[in-house]
VOGU-3710 file (C-alpha; in Angstrom, 3 decimals, decimal comma):
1> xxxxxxxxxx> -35,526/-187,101/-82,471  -34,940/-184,273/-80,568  -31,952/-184,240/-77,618  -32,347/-182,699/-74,249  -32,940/-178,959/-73,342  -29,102/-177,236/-73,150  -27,916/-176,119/-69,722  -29,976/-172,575/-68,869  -29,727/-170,220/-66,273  -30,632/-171,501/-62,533
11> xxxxxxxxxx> -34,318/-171,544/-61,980  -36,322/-168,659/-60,469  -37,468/-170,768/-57,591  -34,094/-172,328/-56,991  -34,227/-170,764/-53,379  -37,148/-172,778/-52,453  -35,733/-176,376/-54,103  -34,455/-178,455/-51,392  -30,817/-178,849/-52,009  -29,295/-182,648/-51,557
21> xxxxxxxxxx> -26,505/-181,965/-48,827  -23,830/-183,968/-46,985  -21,277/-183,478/-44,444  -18,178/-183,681/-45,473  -15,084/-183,135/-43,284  -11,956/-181,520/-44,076  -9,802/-184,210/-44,130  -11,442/-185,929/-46,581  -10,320/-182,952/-49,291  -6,971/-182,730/-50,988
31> xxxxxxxxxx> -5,621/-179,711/-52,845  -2,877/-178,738/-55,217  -1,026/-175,521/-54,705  2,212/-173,360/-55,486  1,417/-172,234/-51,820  2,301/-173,686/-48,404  0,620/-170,611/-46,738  -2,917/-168,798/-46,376  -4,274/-171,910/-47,709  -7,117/-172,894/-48,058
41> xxxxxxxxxx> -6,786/-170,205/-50,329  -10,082/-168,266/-51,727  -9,751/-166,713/-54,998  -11,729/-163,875/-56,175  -10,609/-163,199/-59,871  -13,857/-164,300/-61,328  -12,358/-166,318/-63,596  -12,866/-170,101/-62,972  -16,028/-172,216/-63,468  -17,657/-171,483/-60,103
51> xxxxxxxxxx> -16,139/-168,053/-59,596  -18,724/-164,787/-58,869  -18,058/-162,651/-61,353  -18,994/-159,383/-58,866  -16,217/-161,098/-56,908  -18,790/-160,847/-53,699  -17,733/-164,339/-52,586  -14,314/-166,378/-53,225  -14,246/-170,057/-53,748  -11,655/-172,808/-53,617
61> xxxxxxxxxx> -11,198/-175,655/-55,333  -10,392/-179,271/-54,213  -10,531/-183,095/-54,727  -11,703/-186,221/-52,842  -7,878/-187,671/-54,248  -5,031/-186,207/-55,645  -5,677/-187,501/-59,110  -8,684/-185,004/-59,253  -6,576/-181,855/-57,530  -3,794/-183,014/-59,722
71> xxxxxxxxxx> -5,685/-182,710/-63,133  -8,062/-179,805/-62,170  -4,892/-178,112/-61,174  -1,586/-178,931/-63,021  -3,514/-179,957/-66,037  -5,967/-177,625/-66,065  -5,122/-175,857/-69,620  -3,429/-178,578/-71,079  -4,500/-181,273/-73,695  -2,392/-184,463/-74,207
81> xxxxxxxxxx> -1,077/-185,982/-77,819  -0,760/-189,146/-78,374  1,561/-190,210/-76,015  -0,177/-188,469/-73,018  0,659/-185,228/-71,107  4,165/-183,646/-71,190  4,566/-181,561/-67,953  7,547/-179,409/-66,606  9,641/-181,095/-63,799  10,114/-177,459/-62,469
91> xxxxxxxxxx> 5,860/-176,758/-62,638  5,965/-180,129/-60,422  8,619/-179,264/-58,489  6,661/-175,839/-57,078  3,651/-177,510/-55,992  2,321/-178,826/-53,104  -0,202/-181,820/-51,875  -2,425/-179,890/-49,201  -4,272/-181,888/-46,760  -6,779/-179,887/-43,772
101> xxxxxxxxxx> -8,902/-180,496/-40,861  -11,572/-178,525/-38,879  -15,378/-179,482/-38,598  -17,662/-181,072/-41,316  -18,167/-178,602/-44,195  -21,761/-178,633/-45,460  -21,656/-179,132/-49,236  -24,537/-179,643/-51,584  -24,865/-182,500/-54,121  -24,337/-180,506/-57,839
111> xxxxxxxxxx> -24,395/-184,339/-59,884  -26,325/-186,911/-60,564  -30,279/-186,950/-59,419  -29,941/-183,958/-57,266  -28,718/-181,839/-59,727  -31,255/-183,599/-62,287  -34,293/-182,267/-59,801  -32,571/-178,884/-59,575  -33,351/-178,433/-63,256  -29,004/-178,454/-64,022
121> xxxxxxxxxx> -27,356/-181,266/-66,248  -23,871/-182,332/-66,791  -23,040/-179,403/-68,859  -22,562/-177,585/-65,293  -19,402/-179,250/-64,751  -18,598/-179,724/-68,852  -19,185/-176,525/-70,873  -16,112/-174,201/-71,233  -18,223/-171,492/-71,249  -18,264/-170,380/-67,048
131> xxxxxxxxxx> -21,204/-168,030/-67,776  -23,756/-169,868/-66,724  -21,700/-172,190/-63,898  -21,090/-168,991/-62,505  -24,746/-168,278/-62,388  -25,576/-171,608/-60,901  -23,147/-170,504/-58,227  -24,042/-167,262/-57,189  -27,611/-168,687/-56,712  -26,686/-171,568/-54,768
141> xxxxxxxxxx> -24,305/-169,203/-52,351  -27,599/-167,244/-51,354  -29,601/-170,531/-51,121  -31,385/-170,497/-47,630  -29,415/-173,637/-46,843  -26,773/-171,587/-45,947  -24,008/-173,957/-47,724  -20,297/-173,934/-47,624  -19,701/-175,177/-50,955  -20,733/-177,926/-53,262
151> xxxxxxxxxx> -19,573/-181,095/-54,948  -19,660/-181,118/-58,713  -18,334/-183,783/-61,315  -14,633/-183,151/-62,567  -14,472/-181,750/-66,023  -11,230/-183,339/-66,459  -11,463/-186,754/-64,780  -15,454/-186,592/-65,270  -15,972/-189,828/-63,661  -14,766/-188,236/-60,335
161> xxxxxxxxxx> -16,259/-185,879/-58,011  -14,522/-182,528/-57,169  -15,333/-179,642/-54,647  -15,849/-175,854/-54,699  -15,732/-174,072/-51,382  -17,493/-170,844/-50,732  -16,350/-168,006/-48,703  -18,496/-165,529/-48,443  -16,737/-162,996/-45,894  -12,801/-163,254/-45,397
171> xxxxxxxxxx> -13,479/-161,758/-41,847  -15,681/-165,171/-40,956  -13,626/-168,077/-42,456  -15,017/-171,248/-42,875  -13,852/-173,794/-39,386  -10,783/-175,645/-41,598  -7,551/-175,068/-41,630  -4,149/-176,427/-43,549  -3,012/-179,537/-41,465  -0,049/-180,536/-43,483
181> xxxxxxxxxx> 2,056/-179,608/-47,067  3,602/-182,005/-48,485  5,697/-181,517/-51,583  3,896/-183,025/-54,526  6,479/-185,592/-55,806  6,521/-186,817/-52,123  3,017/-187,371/-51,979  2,121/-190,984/-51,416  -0,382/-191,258/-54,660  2,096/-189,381/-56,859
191> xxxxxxxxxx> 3,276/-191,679/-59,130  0,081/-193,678/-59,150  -1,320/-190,271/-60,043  0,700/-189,593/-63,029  0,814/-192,780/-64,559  -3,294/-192,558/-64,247  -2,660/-189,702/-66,425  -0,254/-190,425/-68,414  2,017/-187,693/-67,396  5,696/-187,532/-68,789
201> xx> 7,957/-184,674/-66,799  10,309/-182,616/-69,331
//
């Protein structure tokens, strides 16, 4: 029997698909970051999953919880043995937990049924290949809908939802802004965090 069709490039007519939106505000994100400053920060290297590769827009990446930031972030190229994750004390000493405020961000729904009805599947958020993600992105930034970002499953806590923010001109930021920094081992969900993950500091 044969499985489902592999991911493929966004669908001509994606413009016209009505995309499943919420409101999300800022305070409800959480990021990890060597920075304390010019945060949220929007990168334009082209090289992670949601990334442009023209580098026309910049995008930033955050969690719902700092289990999510932590693993898309401090974990992001590493694999565990057997015993779990082996991390740096001085890689967790030079980050930060992020937390923001400002007005409701409008993100769209890239997961479950709406991304189902926008012809995607959970290779989106899965494949380490960013060709295609990247593709899905750039469409979905000049989606009539006018979004500021979009809410995706985590590829490494895939039971979890993470979020990409879109910035599409430097000189008209979206309305958020860094409320507080709070060094990472200080964070209140640290050590719940990293025994979630089974992270050992070396």
């Amino acid at each position: 029997m044969a499985g489902t069709l592999p991911l493929r490039l966004p669908p001509a007519d994606i413009h016209r698909r009505v995309l499943d939106t919420v409101l999300v505000p800022p305070e409800a994100l959480i990021r990890v970051s060597r920075y304390t400053t010019g945060e949220p920060f929007f990168g334009r290297t082209g090289a992670c999953r949601f990334d442009d590769a023209a580098r026309r827009f910049g995008t930033c990446y955050l969690g719902f919880d700092l289990t999510v930031a932590f693993a898309e972030s401090v974990l992001h190229n590493k694999e565990p043995d057997a015993s779990g994750f082996f991390v740096p004390g001085a890689e967790i000493d030079a980050c930060f937990a992020l937390s923001f405020m400002g007005s409701g961000l409008k993100l769209a729904k890239l997961y479950g049924a709406a991304l189902l009805r926008l012809g995607g599947n959970g290779e989106l958020s899965g494949t380490g290949d960013y060709t295609l993600p990247q593709a899905w992105a750039s469409a979905l930034v000049a989606h009539p809908a006018g979004i500021d970002g979009f809410i995706y499953m985590s590829r490494r806590v895939n039971d979890a939802p993470a979020v990409v923010l879109i910035e599409r001109d430097a000189q008209q930021p979206l309305a958020m802004q860094m409320a507080q920094d709070v060094a990472l081992f200080d964070h209140i969900d640290y050590l719940a965090t990293v025994a979630a993950l089974g992270v050992t500091l070396i």
